[in-house]
N, C-alpha and C positions, 0 to 999 in steps of 0.2 A: 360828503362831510361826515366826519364818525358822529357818530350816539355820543352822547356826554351818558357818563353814569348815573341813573337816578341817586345814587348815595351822595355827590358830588354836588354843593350849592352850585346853582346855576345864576348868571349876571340876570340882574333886572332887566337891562336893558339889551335885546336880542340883535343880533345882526340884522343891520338896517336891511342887505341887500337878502339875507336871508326869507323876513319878515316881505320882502316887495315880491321874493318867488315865491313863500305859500298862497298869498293874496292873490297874484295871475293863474296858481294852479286851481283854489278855489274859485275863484268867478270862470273857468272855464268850463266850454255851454255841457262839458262832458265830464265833467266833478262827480254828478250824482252817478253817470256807470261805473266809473272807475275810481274812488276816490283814495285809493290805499299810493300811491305815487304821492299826493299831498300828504296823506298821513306820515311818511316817512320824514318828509320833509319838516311838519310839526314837530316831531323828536328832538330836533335840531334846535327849537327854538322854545323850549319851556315856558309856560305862560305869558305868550305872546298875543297884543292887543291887536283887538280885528278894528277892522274900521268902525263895527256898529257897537263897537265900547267895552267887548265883555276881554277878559281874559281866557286864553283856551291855554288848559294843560293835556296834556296829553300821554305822558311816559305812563308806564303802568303801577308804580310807587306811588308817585302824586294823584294819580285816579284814585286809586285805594285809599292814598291817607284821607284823602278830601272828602269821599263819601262814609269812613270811617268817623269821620268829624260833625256830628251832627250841631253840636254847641258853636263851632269854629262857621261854619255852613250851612244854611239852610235853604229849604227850597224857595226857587223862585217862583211867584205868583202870577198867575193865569187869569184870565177874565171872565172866567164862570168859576163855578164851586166843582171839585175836587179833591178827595182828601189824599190823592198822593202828594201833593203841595205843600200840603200841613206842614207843621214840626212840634217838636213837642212841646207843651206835653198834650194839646190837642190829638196828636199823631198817632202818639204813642198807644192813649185810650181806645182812638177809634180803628188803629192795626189788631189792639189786644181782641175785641170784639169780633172787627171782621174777618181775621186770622181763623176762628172759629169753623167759619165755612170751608177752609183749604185746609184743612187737615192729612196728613197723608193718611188716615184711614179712609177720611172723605175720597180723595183723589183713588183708592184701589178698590172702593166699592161701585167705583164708574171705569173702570178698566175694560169689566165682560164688554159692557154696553159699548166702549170705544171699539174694540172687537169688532164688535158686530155693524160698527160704522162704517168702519175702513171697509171691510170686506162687502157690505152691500155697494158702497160704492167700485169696487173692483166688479163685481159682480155688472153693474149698468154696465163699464164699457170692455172688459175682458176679450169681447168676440170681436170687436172694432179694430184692434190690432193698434190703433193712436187715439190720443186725443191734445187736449190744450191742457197740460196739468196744473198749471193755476188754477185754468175756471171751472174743471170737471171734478178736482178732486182736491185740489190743496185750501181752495177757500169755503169748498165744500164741508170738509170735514169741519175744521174748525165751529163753523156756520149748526151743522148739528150739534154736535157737541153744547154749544151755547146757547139752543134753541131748549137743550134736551135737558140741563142746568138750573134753566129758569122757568121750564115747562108751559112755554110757548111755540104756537103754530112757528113750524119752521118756514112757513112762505113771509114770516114778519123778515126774515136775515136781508133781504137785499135790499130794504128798508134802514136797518141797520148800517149798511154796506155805506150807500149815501150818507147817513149822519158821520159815521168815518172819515171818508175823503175830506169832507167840507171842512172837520177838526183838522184834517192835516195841512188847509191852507195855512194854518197858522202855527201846529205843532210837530209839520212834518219835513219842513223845510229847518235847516240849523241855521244861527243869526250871525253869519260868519259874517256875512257883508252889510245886509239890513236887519232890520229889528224884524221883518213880517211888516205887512200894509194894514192899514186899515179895514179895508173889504176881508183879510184873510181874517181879520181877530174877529169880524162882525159874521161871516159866513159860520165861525169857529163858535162862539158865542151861541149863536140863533139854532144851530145842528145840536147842541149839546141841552140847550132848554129843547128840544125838541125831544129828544131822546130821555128827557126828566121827566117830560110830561108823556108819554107813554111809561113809563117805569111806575108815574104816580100811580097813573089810572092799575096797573097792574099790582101795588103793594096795597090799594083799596081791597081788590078782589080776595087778593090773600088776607087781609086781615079777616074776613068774616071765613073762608076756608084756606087751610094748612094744608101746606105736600109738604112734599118731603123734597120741595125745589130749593133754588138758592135763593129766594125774596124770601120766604117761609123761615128759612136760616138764621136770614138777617134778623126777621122780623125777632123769631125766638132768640138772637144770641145777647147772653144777660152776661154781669158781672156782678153778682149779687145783685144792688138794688140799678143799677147801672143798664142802662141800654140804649139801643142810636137810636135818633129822634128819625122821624119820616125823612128830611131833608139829608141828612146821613146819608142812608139808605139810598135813595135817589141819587147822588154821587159817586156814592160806593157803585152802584150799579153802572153807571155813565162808564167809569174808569174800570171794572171788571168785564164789560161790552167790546175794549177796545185791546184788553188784554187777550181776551177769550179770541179774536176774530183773528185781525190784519197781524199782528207781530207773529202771531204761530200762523197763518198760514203764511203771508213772504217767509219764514224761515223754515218752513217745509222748500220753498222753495231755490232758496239759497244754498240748504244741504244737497239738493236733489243737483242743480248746476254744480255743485265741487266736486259731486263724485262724475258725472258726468264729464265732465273738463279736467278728472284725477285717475284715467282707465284701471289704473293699477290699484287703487285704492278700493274702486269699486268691484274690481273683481277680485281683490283681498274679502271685502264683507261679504260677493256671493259664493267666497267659499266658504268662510268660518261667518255666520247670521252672530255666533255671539259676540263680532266686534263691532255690533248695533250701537251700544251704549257710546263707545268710545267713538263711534263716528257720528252720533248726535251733539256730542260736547264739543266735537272737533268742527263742527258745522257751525258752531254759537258763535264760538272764536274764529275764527277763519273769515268769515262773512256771517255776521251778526244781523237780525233785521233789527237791534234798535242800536244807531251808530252814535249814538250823543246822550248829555244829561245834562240838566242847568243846575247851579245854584246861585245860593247870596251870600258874600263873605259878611259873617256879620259883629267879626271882632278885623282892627287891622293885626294882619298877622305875616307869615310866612309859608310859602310853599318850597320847602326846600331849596330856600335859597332868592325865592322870587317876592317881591314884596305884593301882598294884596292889602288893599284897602278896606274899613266897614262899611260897605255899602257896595263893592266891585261886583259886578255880576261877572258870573265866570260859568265857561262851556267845559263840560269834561266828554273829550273825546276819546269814546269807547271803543268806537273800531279803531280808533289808533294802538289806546293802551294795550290790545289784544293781540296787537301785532308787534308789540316792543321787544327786541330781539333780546333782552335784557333778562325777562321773564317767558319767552319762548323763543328756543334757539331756533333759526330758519324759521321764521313766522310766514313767511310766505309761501312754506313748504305748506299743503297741505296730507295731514298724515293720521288714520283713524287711529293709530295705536302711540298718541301724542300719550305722554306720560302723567300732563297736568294740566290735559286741555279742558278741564274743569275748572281751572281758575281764571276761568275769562268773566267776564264783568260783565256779560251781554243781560244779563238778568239783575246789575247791580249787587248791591253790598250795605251792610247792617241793616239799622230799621225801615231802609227803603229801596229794599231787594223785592223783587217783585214777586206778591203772594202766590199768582198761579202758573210760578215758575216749574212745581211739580205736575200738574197736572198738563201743562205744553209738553214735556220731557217724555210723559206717560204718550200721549200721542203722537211725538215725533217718532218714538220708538216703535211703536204697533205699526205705525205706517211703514215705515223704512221696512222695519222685517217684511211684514205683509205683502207690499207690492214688489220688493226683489224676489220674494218666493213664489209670488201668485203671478207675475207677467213678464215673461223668462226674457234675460237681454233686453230688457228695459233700456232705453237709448233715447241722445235730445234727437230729435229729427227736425231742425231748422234754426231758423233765426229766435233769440230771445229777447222780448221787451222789457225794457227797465221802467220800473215807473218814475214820474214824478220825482217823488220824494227822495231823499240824503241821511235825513234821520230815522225815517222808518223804511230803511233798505229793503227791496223788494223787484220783484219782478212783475207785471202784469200780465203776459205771456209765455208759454215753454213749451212748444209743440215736443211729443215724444212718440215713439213707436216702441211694441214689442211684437214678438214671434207668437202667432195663433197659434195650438194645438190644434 
């Protein structure tokens, strides 16, 4: 079936029989490995109703206008405190604030230090000739990095690790068929007060002494007479936890499978390292780890054509929009010297584009160079496991080998 043009209103009402094959391609048990076969089919049917009530768009026009929209849409609510959820002008104040910490001076004055991550971790397994690079290296780094941000013991991360998964029973799963269960909201809930109350106990510490960590940031970042209360902070923290870990390392890992599964691509980057950049952006887009975004329509309005209601809860599907051949020709090409593979949405869009989207970038890129230079013919050597989740795309396994000196 063709693409309809995103310029072009689309009918409210979608093809029934349409609408019954994206439903059997998502409920099938194999959606979360593969799910870009459904996405194409989304294309097809613009703001189309799932069974569990919400509207999914999906073209990369109506992803865009919609999270361009923050008056028109705003986020949907979660059952613990989060200030990605916000809107404004709550949002707005406490982005102005915690923006303060992600600064791109901030992010290049931890550049050496990523350096010197990546390469200690080459260093443990260098003379092994393999390892599992999810669990040796991809969730590793990230794991210091964040350890090394908030300047705590890095044996606290696989502590971390569990309060993650447990969030993802209920935010990692997309609500195309159910809403999420019960147990996943109360698992989701209980991991994230859990994860408050280590943050508390740790913004105690910092208030009587100051580093130069990111709680210390928080603590000092003012607006004149203006500053986040303890609870802030605490959230802020929860949601910089989840940023800092799981989305950048599955998307180390996700890049590391395209070029893998792209021979030509990857041995385009180990000849020219400077088409690093361009094959980290081509990685976001391509296979993104974060595949979805909610909101709440909260005027009745229109999406190009498609009527939403005030009150619709509505999915915007990311890894679709980023495959819309519309705004990337051959989307299923994967190609490091994409021309605009920077305008993928995998990091979102306006005031709730995601803060430590610099500083993942900084570390996808020190990696990718590092270990194509530092563990010659790098290679998958096996089978690769998918995790779980749909919305926070990922792998949990990726055996590889390279050539010993």
């Amino acid at each position: 079936m063709a693409v309809q043009s995103s310029e072009e209103p689309a009918a409210s009402g979608s093809n029934a029989a349409t609408i019954a094959r994206i439903v059997a391609l998502v409920g099938d048990p194999g959606f979360h490995i593969d799910p870009y076969p459904a996405y194409r089919a989304f294309l097809d049917a613009p703001g189309w109703e799932t069974p569990s009530g919400y509207r999914v768009f999906s073209r990369y026009k109506d992803v865009q206008d919609i999270m361009r929209d923050f008056d028109g849409f705003g986020q949907e609510g979660i059952p613990y405190p989060n200030f990605h959820v916000l809107n404004p002008p709550e949002h707005t104040r406490l982005r102005k604030l915690v923006a303060k910490a992600f600064t791109q001076r901030a992010v290049n004055e931890r550049y050496d230090q990523i350096v010197a991550f990546v390469n200690e971790l080459v260093d443990d397994v260098i003379a092994d000739g393999k390892m599992d690079f999810m669990q040796r290296f991809a969730l590793e780094l990230p794991g210091r990095v964040g350890a090394s941000l908030l300047d705590v013991p890095y044996e606290d991360i696989p502590q971390w690790n569990q309060w993650l998964w447990a969030i993802g029973q209920f935010r990692g799963k997309t609500n195309y068929l159910t809403e999420g269960t019960e147990a996943g909201k109360k698992a989701a809930t209980q991991a994230a007060a859990a994860a408050a109350d280590y943050f508390r106990h740790l913004i105690a510490e910092r208030q009587s002494v100051r580093g130069i960590d990111m709680v210390s940031a928080l603590l000092g970042a003012r607006e004149g007479e203006d500053k986040l209360s303890e609870e802030e902070i605490l959230y802020s923290l929860v949601l910089i936890l989840g940023g800092s870990l799981h989305t950048t390392a599955s998307q180390l890992g996700n890049t590391f499978r395209a070029l893998f599964e792209n021979p030509d691509q990857l041995a385009a980057l180990e000849a020219d390292p400077s088409l690093v950049n361009g094959a980290v952006e081509e990685g976001l887009r391509y296979d993104g780890s974060l595949q979805a975004e909610y909101r709440v329509c909260r005027v009745d309005t229109e999406v190009n054509g498609v009527p939403v209601k005030q009150g619709q809860h509505v999915i915007l599907a990311v890894g679709a929009a980023n495959h819309d051949p519309l705004q990337f020709p051959e989307p299923e090409k994967f190609d490091i010297r994409r021309a605009n593979a920077a305008q993928h949405l995998t990091f979102g869009m306006g005031i709730h584009r995601c803060l430590g989207a610099q500083l993942a970038q900084s570390e996808m890129r020190i990696a990718v160079e590092t270990l194509l230079r530092r563990l010659p013919k790098l290679r998958q050597a096996g089978g690769m496991v998918q995790h779980e989740y749909d919305r926070w795309r990922g792998l949990s396994s990726m055996p590889v080998v390279w050539e010993v000196a």
